[in-house]
C-alpha positions in Angstrom: 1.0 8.8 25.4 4.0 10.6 26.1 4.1 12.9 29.3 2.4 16.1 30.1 0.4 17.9 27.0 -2.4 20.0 25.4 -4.3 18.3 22.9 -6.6 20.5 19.7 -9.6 18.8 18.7 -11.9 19.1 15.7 -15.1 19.8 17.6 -18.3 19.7 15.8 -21.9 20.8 15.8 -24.6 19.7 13.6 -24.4 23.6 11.7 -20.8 24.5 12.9 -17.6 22.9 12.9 -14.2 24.4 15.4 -10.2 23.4 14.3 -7.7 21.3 16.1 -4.3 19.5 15.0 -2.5 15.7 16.8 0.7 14.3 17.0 -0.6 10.6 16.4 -0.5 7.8 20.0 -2.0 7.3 24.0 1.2 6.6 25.5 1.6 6.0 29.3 -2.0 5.5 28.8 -4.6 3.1 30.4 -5.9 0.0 28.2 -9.6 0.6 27.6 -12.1 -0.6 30.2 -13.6 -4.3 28.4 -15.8 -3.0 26.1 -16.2 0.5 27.5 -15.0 2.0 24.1 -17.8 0.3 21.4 -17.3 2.4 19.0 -13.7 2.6 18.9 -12.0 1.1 15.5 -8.6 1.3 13.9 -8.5 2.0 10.4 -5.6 0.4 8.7 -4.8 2.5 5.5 -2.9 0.6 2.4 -0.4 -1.1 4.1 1.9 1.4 5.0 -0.3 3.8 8.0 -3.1 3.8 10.7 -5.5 5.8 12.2 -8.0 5.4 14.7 -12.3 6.6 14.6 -15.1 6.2 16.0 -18.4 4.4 14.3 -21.7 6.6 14.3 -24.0 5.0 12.1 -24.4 1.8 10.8 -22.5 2.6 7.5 -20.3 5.7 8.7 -17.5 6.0 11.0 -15.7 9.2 11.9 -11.9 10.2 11.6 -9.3 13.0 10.8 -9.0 14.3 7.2 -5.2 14.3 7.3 -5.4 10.4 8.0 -6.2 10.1 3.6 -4.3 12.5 1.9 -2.9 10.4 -1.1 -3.5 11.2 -4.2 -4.5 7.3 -5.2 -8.0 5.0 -4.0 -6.6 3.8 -0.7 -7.8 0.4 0.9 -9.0 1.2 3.8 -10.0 -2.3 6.6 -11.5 -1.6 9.7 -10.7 -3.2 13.0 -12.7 -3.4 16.0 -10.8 -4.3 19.8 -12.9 -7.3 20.0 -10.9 -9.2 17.2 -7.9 -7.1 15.8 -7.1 -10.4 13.5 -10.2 -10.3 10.9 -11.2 -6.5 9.8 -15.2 -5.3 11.0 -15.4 -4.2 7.3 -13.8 -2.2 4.8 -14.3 1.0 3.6 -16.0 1.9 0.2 -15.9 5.9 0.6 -13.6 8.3 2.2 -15.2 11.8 2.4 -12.8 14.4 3.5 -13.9 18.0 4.6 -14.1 20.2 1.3 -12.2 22.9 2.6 -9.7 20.5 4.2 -6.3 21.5 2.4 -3.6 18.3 2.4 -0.6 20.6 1.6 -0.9 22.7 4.8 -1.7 19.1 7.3 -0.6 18.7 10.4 -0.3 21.9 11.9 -3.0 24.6 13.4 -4.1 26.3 10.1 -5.2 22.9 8.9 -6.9 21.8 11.9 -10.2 23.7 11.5 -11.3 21.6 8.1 -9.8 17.6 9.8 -12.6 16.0 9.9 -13.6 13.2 7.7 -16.3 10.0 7.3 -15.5 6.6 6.3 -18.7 4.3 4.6 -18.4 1.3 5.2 -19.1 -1.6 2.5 -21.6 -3.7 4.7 -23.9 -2.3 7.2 -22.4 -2.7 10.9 -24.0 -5.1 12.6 -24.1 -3.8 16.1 -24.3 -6.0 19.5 -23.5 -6.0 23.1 -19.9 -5.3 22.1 -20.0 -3.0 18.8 -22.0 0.1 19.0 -22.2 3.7 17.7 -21.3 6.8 19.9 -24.0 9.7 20.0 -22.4 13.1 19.0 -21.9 16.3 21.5 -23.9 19.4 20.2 -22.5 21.7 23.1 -18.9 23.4 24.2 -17.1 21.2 26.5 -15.0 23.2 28.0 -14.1 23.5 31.4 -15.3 20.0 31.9 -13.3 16.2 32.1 -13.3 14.0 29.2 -11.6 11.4 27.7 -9.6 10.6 24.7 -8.7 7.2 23.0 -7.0 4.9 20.3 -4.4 2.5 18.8 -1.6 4.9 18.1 2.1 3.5 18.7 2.3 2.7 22.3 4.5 0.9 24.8 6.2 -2.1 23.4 4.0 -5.0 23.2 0.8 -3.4 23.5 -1.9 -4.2 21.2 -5.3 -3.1 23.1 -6.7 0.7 22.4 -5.3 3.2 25.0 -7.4 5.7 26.9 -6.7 8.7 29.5 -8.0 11.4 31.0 -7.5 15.1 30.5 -9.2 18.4 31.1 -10.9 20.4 28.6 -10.6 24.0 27.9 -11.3 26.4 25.3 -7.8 27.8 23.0 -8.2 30.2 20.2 -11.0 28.5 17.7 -9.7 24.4 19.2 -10.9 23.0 21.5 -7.7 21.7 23.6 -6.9 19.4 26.0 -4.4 18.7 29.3 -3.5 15.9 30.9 0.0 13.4 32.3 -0.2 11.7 28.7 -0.4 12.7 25.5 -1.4 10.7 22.0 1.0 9.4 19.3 1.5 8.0 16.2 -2.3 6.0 15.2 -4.2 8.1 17.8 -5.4 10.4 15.0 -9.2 10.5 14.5 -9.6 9.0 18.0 -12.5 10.3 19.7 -12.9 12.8 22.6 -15.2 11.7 24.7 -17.5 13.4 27.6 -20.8 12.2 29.2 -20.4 8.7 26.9 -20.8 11.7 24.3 -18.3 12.4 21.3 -17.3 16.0 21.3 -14.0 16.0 19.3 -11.7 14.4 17.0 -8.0 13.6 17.9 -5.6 15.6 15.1 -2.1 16.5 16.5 0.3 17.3 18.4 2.8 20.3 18.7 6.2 19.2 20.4 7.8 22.2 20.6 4.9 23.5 22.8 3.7 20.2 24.2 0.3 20.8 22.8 -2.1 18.7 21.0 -4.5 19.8 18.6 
């Protein structure tokens, strides 16, 4: 995570979804507490990209739309911090937001529609160390959270990255501020109150220092 920033979340209800954007990486940010982050999983994409989500069901895990815009079937492997060496499992389905529109990503207009799922081939086994996250169904702001992922970091770091930040309310997005920001991997990271995920990580404006 760089330094200080606002970050725009996707933030979702079961009947209603709110926009966002993110600039993709946690620098300056804290490694994750030993297993404190279950859920957490990098998604490496072909060969060339990454992105980071969050598994809610045994076969689903949850991410940012603008993390699969080619045109082509990607491959996509899943990673969990327990053993970044072998993949969790790979994904068979990628199910982007209908009204998610690749030619306008990664900026505000797009933000509202970045959401997307991931199925997973197998069914997740979960354990004392891998385990879904429950979803938020209420407005956050005003409150602490957290956010998290694998985005490009310091130099030789190769554990998840967390921080904290303060939640408020701007426009339709539900933003963020804190002494670090995310980067480039961060995307589809979770935002996390209460153990409780209320928002998706989708980018970053540098020319405002805002993340959305």
């Amino acid at each position: 995570m760089y330094s200080t920033y606002s970050v725009y979340f996707v933030f979702f209800f079961i009947t209603q979804t709110f926009s966002y954007t993110v600039v993709d990486r946690v620098y300056n940010g804290q490694a994750v507490r030993p297993h404190s982050y279950k859920y957490l999983v990098k998604l490496a994409i072909d060969t060339a990209s990454s992105c980071s989500g969050s598994i809610i069901h045994n076969f689903w895990i949850i991410s940012a739309s603008h993390c699969f815009t080619h045109d082509n079937l990607m491959k996509v492997s899943v990673f969990h911090h327990t053993n970044l060496n072998k993949p969790l499992d790979q994904g068979s389905l990628v199910v982007t937001h209908p009204s998610y529109d690749k030619r306008i990503s990664n900026n505000k207009e797009s933000a509202y529609y970045d959401i997307a799922l991931v199925k997973t081939v197998d069914y997740i086994q979960f354990n004392e160390y891998v385990q879904p996250i429950a979803l938020g169904y209420w407005e956050p702001f005003d409150q602490q959270g957290n956010i998290a992922g694998y985005g490009l970091t310091e130099p030789n770091m190769t554990v998840p990255r967390e921080t904290n930040v303060r939640i408020y309310k701007c426009s339709r997005l539900i933003c963020t501020k804190g002494t670090t920001r995310p980067a480039g991997g961060d995307s589809g990271g979770p935002l996390v109150v209460s153990d409780m995920l209320v928002g998706i990580i989708c980018g970053y404006d540098t020319i405002i220092k805002e993340t959305y």
